[in-house]
N, C-alpha and C positions, 0 to 999 in steps of 0.2 A: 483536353476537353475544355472546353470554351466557359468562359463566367456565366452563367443566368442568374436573370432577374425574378424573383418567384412571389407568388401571395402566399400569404400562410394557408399552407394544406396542399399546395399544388407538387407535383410529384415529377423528377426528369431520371427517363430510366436510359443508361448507358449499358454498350455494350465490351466490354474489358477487351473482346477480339484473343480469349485466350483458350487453347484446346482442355480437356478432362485433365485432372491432374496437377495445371502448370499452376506455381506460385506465383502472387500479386500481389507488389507490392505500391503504395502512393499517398497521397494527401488528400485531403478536403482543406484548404483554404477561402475561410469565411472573412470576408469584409464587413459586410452590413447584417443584421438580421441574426436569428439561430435555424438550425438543419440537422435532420437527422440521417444516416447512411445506412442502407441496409443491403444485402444479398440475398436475390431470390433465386427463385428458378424459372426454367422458362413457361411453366403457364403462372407464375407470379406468386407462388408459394414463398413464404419468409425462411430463411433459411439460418440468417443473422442478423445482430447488428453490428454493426461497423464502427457506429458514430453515435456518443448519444447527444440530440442538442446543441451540438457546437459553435461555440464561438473562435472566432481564431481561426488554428489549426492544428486539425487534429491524423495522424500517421495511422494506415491500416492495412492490412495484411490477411489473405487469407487463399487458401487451394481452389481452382474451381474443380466443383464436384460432377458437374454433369456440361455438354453442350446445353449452351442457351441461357447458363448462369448468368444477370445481371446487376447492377448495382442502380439502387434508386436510390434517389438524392429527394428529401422530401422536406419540405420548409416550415416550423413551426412560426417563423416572423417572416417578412416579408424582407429580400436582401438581396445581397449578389456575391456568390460563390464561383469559387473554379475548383475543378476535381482533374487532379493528377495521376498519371501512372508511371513510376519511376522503375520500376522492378517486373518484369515478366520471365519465369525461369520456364519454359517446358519440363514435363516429367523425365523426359531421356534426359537433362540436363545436368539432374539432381542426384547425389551419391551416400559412407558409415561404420564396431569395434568390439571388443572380446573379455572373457569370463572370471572372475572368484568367487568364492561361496563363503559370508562370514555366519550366514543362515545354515543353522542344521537342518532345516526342513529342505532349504533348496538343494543341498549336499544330499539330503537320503536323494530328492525325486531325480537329479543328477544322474545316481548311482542306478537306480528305478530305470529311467530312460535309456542305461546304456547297454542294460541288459533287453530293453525291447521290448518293456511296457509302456500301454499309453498316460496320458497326461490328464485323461475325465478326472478318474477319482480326485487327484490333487486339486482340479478345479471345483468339483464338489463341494469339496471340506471348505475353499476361497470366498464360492460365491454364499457359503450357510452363515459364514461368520465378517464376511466382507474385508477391505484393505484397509490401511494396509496390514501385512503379516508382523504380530509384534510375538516378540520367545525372549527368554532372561535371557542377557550375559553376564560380565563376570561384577559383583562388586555391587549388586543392586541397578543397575544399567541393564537398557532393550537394546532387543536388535530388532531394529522395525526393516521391514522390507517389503518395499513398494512395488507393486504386479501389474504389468499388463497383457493382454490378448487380443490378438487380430492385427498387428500389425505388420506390415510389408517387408518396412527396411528400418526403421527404429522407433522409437517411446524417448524422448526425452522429459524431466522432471524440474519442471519449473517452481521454485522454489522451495522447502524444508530444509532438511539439515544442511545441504548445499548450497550456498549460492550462484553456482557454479552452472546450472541447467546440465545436470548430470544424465548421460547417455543413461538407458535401463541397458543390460545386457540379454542377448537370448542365447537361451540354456540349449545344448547342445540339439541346434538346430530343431528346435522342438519350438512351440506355441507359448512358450512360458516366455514372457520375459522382463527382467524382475534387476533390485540395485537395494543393497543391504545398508546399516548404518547403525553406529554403536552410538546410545544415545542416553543422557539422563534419564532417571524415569520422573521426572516434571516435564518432560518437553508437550509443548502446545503450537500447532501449526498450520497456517495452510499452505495447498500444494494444488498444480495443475497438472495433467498429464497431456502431453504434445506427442500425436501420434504421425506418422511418416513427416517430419520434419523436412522440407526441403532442404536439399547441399547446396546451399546459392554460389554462383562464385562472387569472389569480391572482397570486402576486409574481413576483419574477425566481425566486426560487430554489425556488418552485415549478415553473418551467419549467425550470430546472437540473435539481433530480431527479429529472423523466419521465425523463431520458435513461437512468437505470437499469432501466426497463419495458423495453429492447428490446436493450439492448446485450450485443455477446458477441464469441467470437472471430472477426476476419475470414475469413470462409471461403475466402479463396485463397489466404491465409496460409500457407506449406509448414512456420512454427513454431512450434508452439504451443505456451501453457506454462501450467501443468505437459500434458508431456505426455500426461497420460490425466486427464480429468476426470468428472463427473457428468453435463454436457451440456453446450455452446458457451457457456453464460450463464454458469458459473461457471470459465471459459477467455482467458486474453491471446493474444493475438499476440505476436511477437519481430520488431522490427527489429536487426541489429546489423551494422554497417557495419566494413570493411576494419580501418579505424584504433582499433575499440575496445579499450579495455583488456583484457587477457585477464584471465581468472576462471578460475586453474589450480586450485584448491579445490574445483572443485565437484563433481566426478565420483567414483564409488564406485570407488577403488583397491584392494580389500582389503585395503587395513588395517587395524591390528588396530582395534577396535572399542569406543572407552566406555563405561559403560553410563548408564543414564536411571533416575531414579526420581521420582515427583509424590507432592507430600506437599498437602496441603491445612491454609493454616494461617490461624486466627484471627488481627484485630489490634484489640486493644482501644482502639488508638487512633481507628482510623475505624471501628469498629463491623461490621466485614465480616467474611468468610470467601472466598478464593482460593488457586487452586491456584499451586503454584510445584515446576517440575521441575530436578532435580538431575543436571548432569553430571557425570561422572564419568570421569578420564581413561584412556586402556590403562596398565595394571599401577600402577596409583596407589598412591601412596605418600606419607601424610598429612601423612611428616616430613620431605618436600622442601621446603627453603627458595625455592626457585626458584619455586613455584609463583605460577600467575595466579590470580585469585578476579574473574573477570566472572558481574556483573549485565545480563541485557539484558530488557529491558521488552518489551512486546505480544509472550507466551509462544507465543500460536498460530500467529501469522502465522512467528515465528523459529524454532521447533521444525518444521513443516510447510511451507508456501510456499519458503521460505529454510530449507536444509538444513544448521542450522547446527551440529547435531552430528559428521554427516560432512564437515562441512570442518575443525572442529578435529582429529577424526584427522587427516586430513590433511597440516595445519599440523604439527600434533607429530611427527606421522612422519616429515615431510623437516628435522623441526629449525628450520622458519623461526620457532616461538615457543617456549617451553617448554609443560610440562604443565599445564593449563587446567581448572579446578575451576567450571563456567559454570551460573550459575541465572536461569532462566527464569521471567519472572514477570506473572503473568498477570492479568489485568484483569477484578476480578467481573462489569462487563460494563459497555454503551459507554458509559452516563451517570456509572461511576463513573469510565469512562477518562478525559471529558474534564474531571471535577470533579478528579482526583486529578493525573494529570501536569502539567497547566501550573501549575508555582511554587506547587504546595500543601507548606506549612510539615509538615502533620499528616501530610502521605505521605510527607515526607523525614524524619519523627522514626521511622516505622514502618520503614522503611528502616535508619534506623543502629541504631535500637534493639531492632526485637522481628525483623525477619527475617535482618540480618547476624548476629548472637547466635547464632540459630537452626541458621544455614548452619553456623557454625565449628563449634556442638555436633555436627550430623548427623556433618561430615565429619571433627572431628578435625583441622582444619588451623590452622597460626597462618600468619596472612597479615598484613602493614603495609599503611595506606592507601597507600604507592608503589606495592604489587604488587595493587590491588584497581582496580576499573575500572567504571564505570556506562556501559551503550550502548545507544541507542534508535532509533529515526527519527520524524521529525516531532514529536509532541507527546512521542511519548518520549525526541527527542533535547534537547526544553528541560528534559523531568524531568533528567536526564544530569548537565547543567549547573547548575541549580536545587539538586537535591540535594546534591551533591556541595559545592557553593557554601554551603549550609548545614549539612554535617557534616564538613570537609574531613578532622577526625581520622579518617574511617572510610573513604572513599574519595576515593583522591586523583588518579585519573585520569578523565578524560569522552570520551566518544567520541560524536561526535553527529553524524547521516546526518540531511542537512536538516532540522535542528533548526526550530522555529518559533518564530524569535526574532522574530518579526513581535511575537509577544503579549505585549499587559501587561496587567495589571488593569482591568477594567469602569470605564469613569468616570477613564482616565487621561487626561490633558490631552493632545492632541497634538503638545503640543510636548516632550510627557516620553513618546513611545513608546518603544520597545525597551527591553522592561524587566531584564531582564539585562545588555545593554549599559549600563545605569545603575548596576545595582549593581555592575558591577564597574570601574565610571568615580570612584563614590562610594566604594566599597571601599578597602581594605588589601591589599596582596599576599597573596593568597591560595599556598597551597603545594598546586598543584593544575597538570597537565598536562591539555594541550585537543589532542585531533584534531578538527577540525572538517572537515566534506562538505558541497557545495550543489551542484544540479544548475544546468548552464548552463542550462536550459529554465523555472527556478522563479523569472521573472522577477517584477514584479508589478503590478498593473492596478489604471487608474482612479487613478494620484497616487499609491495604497500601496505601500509597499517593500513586497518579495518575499522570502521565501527566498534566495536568491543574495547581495539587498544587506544583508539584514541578516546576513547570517553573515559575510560579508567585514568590517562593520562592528563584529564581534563581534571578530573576527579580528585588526583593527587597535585595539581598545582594550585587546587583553588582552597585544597588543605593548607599546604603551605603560607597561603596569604593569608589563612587566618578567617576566608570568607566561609560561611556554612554549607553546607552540600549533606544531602543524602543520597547516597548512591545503592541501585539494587541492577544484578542481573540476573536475567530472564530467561531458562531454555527452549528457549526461539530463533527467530530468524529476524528479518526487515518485513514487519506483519503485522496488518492491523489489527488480526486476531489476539496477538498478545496486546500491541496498544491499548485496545479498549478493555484489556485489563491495569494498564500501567498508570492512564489518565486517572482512575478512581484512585489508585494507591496515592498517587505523585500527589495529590489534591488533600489527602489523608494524611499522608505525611507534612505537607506543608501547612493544613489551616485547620485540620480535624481530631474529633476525638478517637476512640477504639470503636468500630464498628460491633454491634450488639452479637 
């Protein structure tokens, strides 16, 4: 499908050419301008969205539901786009696995069913008290189990305790069907459920991201997050169990209020242009020594998803940190995210050199590398590390929410993985503080260390140098949900007092 040129607000509606059922997989590739992608129906009902915004390009996937499904490409800037379709599976094209019970509920209705009663009641008691199903096991530990109904040929469970996009199983040919788990009782989560998953053919990881064609919030789910969204596809679920940490931060206290401002700044080092927004604390005052200077990288998801301006009021307001001068920095878009945060040299020179510079001019603050702080998750939490490790004069604290210290360089030997863990094994004492987070859930498969062991691993060599680190884990998964509890802690522990 061909490049167009569009004015902002103008609308090009395609038609995929695919029957009821089939899987659709492809791109929007944006040059100039942003665009938004949606699927409707055939008298033009919204059905979804696709795309929000886009700059770059962005991967999308989805079932059509009915003859006459199309996809509109709608232009918030004026630009030139091509929209791609790399993937079309027919429904006959597509194909699915079988039973345990670690659930004593799903064991009695089992036993119930095979004597040749039906399945109402069970769903009765599901939809009065909602998903998922949590019952003690042994040792103070739940066994939650995750439910679904109506589906065809499978349910797949895109993230909680697995990372794995865990089949549900169906209970002996019956409407139930359901995937158990022995679990702390602090765990805190979110989850999607993917209902008839297409069987693509092709690699593994082509049948990995079908599951984004179908998935969305659980519909018995009584939590959903955020709660009010565009439609159930772009919606989590919430598990959060008796024993979770609390997340006193989160909630809109009127307090007094910081303000925001997005500057969009050139870097001549990587040849880009990105937006970066500016916090600003209640009654700021430039010539406060006390002050924090946090960096947190992937600006969208922590300004929106994770409301992390209102939880520094918050913070400030009950005293648990000082005044917080916090910049938000945001990613031209995803192929530059993953070329630029893992241990790129040229994104940690833009960092100390042309947007620290920048920040101090905007605000007017003098801040030391002790009172500055780089904070991410995942690939942002190895940037954290990464840079910080290469400019330590400009920031000298890291704060990193399941960092991915899994990675090193293309073509590194595996017996020299964890590449971080090496430089700082091969390194000099660095004058840098570490809070490090890993979720109990970010185990890792297939013989590769996870998340959990390489950060513990991290954790233990940066004892050994002597450098300081506080390390906590969390029974979670790779999730902002717990994130936007681990950023308050990780800030707490590095510049704060005891919260009231």
């Amino acid at each position: 499908m061909e490049s167009k040129a569009e004015a902002a607000g103008a609308k090009q509606a395609f038609d995929p050419g695919a029957a009821e059922g089939a899987y659709v997989k492809g791109q929007l590739h944006v040059a100039t301008g942003r665009f938004d992608l949606d699927l409707v129906d055939a008298s033009g009902r919204h059905l979804r969205r696709l795309a929000d915004g886009i700059r770059g390009m962005a991967e999308f996937q989805f079932v059509v539901e009915a003859p006459g499904d199309r996809l509109v490409v709608t232009g918030r800037e004026p630009g030139t786009y091509a929209l791609a379709l790399d993937r079309l599976v027919a429904h006959a094209d597509q194909l699915p696995p079988t039973p345990t019970y670690l659930s004593p509920t799903i064991a009695d209705v089992a036993r119930a069913i095979a004597a040749g009663k039906p399945t109402d009641d069970f769903w009765a008691k599901v939809e009065a008290q909602g998903t998922p199903l949590v019952e003690d096991g042994e040792d103070g530990r739940k066994i939650v189990t995750f439910l679904g109904r109506g589906a065809q040929r499978n349910i797949r469970l895109f993230g909680a305790p697995s990372g794995d996009h865990e089949e549900l199983q169906q209970l002996a040919g019956s409407d139930i069907w359901f995937k158990s788990f022995d679990v702390p009782d602090a765990t805190r989560l979110s989850y999607q459920l993917a209902f008839d998953v297409p069987d693509v053919p092709g690699t593994a990881r082509d049948r990995r991201i079908a599951i984004l064609s179908t998935a969305k919030a659980d519909p018995l789910n009584r939590h959903p997050w955020p709660a009010k969204a565009l439609d159930a596809y772009n919606q989590d679920s919430v598990l959060e169990l008796a024993g979770a940490p609390p997340q006193p931060w989160l909630a809109d206290k009127d307090n007094p209020a910081g303000t925001l401002k997005t500057h969009s700044v050139e870097s001549k080092a990587l040849g880009n242009r990105r937006d970066i927004t500016i916090y600003r604390p209640p009654g700021f005052d430039s010539a406060r020594t006390d002050t924090i200077l946090l960096f947190v990288f992937d600006a969208d998801q922590y300004l929106e998803r994770v409301p992390v301006p209102r939880m520094l009021d918050n913070m400030i307001a009950a005293g648990a940190v000082p005044p917080v001068v916090a910049v938000f920095v945001a990613n031209p878009d995803r192929a530059a995210r993953a070329r630029e945060l893992p241990a790129n040299p040229a994104f940690a020179d833009f960092m100390a050199t042309e947007l620290h510079p920048l920040v101090l001019k905007e605000t007017g603050i003098t801040v030391s590398a002790a009172r500055t702080v780089l904070a991410g998750s995942s690939y942002g939490g190895l940037a954290s590390a990464t840079v910080a490790m290469r400019h330590p004069e400009v920031f000298g604290n890291v704060l990193s929410m399941s960092g991915s210290f899994w990675w090193s360089p293309p073509g590194t030997p595996e017996d020299q993985k964890e590449y971080v863990a090496g430089l700082v094994a091969r390194g000099g004492v660095l004058s840098l503080r570490f809070f490090l987070a890993a979720g109990l859930f970010e185990t890792g498969a297939n013989g590769t260390a996870g998340i959990l062991d390489t950060s513990r691993h991290l954790r233990d060599v940066l004892r050994a140098k002597g450098i300081p680190v506080t390390y906590r884990d969390y029974a979670g998964g790779h999730d902002y949900l717990v994130w936007q509890g681990v950023l308050p802690d990780g800030l707490i522990a590095l510049f704060g007092g005891s919260p009231p």
